[in-house]
C-alpha positions as CSV (number, residue, x, y, z in Angstrom):
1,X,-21.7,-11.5,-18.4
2,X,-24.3,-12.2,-15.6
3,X,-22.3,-11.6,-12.6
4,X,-23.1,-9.0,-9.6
5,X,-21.1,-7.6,-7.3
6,X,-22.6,-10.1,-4.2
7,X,-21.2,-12.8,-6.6
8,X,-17.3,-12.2,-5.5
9,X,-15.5,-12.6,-2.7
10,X,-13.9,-9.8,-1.4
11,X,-10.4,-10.6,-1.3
12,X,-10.8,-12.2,-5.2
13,X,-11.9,-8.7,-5.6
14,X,-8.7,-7.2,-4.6
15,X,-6.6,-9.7,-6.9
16,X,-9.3,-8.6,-9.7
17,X,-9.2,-5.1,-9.5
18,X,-5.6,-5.4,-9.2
19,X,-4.7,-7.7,-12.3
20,X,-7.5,-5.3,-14.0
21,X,-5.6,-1.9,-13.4
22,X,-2.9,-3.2,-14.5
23,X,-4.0,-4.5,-17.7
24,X,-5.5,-1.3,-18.4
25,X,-1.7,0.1,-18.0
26,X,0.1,0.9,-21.6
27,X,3.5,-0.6,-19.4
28,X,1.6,-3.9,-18.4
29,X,3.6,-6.1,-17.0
30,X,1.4,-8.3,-16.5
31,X,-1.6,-8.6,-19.2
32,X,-5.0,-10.6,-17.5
33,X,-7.9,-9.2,-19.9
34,X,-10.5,-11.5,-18.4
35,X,-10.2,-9.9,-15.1
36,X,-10.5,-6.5,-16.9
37,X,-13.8,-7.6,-18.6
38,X,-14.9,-9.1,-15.3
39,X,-14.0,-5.7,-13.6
40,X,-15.7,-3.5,-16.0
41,X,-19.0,-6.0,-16.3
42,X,-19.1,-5.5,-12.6
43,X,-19.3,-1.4,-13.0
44,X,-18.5,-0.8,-9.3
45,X,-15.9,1.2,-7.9
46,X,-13.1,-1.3,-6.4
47,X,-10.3,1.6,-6.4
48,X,-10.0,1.0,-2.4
49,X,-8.6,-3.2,-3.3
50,X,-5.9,-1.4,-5.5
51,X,-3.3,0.7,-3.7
52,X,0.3,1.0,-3.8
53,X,1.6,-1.9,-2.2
54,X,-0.9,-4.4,-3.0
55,X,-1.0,-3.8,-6.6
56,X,2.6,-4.2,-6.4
57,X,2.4,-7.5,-4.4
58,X,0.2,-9.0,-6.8
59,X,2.1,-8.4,-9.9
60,X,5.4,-9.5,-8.3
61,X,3.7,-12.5,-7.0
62,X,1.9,-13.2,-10.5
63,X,5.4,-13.2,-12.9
64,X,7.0,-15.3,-9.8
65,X,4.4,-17.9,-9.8
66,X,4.2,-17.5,-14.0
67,X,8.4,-17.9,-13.9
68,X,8.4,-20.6,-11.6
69,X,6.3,-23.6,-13.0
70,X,7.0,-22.3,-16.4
71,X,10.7,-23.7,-15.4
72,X,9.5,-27.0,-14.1
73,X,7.2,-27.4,-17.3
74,X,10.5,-27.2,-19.3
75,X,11.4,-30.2,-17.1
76,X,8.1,-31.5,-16.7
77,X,5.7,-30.5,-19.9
78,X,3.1,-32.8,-20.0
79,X,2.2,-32.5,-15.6
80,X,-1.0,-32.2,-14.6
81,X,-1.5,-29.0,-13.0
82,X,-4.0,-28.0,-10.4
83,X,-4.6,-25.0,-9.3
84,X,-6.3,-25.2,-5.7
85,X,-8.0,-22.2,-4.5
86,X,-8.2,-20.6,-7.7
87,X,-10.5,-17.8,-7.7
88,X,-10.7,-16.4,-10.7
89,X,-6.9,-16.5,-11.4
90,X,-6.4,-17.5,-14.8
91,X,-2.9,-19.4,-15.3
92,X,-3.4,-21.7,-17.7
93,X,-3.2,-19.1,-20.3
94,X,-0.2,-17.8,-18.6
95,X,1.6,-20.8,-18.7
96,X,-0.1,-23.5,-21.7
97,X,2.8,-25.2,-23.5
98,X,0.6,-27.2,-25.8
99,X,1.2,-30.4,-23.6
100,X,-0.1,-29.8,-19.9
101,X,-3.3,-31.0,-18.5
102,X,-4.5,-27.9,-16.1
103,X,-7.5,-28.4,-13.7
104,X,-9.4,-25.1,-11.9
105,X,-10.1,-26.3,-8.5
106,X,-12.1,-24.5,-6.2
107,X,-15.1,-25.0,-3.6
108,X,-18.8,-25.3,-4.9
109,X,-20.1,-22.2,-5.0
110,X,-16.7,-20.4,-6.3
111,X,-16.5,-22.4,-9.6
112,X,-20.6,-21.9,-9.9
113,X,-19.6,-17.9,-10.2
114,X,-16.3,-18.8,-12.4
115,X,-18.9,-20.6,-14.5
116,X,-20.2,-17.5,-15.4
117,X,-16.9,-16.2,-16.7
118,X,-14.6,-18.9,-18.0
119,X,-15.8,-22.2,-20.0
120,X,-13.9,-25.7,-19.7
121,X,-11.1,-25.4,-22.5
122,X,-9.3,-28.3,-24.1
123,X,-6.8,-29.6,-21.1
124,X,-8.5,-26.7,-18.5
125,X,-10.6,-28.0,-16.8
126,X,-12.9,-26.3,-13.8
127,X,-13.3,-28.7,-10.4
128,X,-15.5,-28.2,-7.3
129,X,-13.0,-29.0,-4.4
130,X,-12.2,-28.3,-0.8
131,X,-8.2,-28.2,0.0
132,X,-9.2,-29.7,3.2
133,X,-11.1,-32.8,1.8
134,X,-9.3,-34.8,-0.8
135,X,-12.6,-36.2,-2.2
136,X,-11.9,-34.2,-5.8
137,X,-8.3,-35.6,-6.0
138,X,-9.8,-38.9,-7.1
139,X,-10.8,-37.1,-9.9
140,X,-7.6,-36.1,-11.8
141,X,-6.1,-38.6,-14.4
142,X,-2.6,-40.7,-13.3
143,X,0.3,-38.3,-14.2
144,X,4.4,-38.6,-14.0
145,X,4.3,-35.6,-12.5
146,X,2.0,-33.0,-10.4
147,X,2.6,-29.2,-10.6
148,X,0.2,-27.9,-7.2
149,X,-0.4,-24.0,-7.0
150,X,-1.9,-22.5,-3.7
151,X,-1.8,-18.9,-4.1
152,X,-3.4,-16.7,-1.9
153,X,-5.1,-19.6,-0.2
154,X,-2.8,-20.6,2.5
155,X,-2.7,-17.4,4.3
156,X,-6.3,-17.7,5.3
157,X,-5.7,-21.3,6.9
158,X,-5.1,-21.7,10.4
159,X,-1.7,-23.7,11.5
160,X,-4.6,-27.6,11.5
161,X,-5.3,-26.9,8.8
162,X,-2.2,-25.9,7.0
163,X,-1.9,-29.5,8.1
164,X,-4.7,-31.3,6.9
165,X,-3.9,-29.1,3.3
166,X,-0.5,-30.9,2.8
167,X,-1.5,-34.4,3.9
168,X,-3.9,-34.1,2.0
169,X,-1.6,-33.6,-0.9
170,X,1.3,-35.8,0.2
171,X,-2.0,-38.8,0.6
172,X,-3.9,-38.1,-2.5
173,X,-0.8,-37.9,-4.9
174,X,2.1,-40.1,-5.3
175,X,4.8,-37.7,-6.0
176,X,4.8,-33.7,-7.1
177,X,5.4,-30.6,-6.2
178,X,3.6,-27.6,-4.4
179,X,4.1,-23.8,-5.3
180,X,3.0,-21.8,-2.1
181,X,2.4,-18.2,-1.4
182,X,3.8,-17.2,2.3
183,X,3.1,-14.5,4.8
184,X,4.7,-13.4,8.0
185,X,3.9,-13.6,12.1
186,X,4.0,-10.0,11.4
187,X,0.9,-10.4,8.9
188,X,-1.1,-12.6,11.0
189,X,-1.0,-10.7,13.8
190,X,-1.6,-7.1,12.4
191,X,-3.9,-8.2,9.3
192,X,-6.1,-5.8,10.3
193,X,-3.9,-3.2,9.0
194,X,-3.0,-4.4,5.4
195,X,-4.0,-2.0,2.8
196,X,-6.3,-3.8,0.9
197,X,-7.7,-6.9,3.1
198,X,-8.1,-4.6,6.2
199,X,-11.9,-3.5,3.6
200,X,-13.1,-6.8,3.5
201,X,-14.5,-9.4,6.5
202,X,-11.6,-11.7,5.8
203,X,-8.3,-12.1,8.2
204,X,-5.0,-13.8,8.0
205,X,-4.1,-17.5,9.2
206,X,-0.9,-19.2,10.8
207,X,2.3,-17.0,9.7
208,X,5.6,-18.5,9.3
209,X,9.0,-17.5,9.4
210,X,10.7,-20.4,6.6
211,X,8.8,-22.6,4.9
212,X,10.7,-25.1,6.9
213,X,8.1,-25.1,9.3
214,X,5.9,-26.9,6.9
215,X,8.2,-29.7,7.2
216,X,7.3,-30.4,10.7
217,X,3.5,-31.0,9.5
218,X,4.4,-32.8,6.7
219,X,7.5,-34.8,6.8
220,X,7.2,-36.2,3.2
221,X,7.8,-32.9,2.0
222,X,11.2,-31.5,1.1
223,X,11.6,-28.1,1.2
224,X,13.4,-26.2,-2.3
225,X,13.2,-23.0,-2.4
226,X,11.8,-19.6,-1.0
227,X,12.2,-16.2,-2.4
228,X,10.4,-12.9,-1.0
229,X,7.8,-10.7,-3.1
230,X,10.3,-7.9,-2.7
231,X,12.7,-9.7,-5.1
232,X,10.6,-8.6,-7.8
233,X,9.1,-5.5,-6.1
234,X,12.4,-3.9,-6.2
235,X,12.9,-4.2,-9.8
236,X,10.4,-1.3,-10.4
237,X,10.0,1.6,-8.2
238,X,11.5,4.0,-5.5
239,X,8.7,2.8,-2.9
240,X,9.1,-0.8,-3.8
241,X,12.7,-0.9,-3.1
242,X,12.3,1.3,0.0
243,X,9.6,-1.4,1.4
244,X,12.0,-3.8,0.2
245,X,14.8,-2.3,2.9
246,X,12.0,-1.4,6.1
247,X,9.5,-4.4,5.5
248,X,12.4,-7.2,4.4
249,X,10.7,-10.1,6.5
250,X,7.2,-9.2,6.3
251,X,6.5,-9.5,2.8
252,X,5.1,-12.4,1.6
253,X,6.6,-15.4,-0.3
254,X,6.6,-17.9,-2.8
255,X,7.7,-21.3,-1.7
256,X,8.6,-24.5,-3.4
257,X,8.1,-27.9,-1.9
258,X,8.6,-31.4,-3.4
259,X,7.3,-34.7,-2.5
């Protein structure tokens, strides 16, 4: 694998190491052996992008994205599903029915380093493309229905372009829906502090309280559903159900929006 440390951004370092450890784990709960190979190729260190509440965040968020569009493909199997912002998040194999049609979408020089890792696969398919430009969009066959997954993306957006992300969306496709991860005012205003991003150069966006304030930028949207990390992070620990209690509105979320 010819990738160096340089190659990765630092907060797709945190997701990494985090899906990695857990892998590695003989009570997985979530299994993601790519970014264990990619983690181990790398041969660094990356203990300070995995602590308690992070790791715990990450998993929670990864079987609540995982849940949530495997329900709408039981409504929907044979969407086209992009996943903008990817990284080097791998949900296709989380989530293949046999029938979807999955497209990797992420800026220039971040698919040129998930080159190095993944290959195109029959109905996954990598994209250069900026969730600020809908230039790509163009690009993706006619569908019934679109399945849109933005996690960890929006966070690092400010409030415009939040706003230029979902017209974008609502303009380049005729009808779908959008899974969105979340975070708090809290977040965005003490970012510096958060256990794992507080190592790297990067710092939180516009926070919201509801995802109903989406709907003010977007007014095509219709808002579905939210649900707090801590709905899963409870389920396993002592410390998880503690934060659950002290940090109940500063977790982040997944959202669900349709157009």
């Amino acid at each position: 694998m010819d990738l160096k440390f340089g190659d990765i951004q630092e907060t797709a370092l945190i997701t990494l190491a985090i899906r990695a450890s857990e892998t590695a784990r003989s009570n997985a709960r979530i299994r993601d052996p790519k970014a264990k190979e990619i983690i181990d190729a790398l041969g660094v260190d990356v203990s300070k992008f995995d602590p308690f509440l992070s790791h715990e965040g990450v998993v929670a968020r990864t079987i609540m994205f995982r849940d949530e569009l495997k329900r709408l493909l039981r409504r929907y199997p044979e969407a086209v599903c992009i996943n903008l912002g990817c990284g080097f998040d791998d949900k296709f194999s989380q989530v293949d029915n046999g029938k979807l049609t999955w497209f990797d979408v992420d800026l220039p020089d971040q698919i040129a380093v998930r080159r190095k890792v993944y290959e195109d696969r029959e109905r996954c398919t990598m994209m250069d493309g900026d969730a600020l430009d809908g230039a790509w969009t163009k690009n993706i066959p006619r569908a019934d229905m679109y399945l849109i997954v933005m996690e960890g993306v929006m966070e690092y957006f400010s409030k415009k372009q939040v706003k230029t992300c979902l017209n974008m969306l609502c303009d380049s496709f005729p009808h779908g829906y959008l899974l969105v991860e979340l975070h708090s005012p809290f977040l965005e205003k003490h970012g510096s502090h958060h256990d794992a991003v507080r190592h790297t150069n990067a710092s939180f966006g516009w926070g919201t309280k509801s995802g109903r304030e989406y709907l003010a930028l977007e007014p095509r949207l219709k808002y579905l559903s939210e649900k707090s990390y801590n709905e899963e992070m409870k389920k396993y620990s002592i410390r998880g159900k503690l934060f659950a209690l002290i940090g109940k509105n500063i977790n982040n979320r997944l959202a669900v929006f349709r157009w």
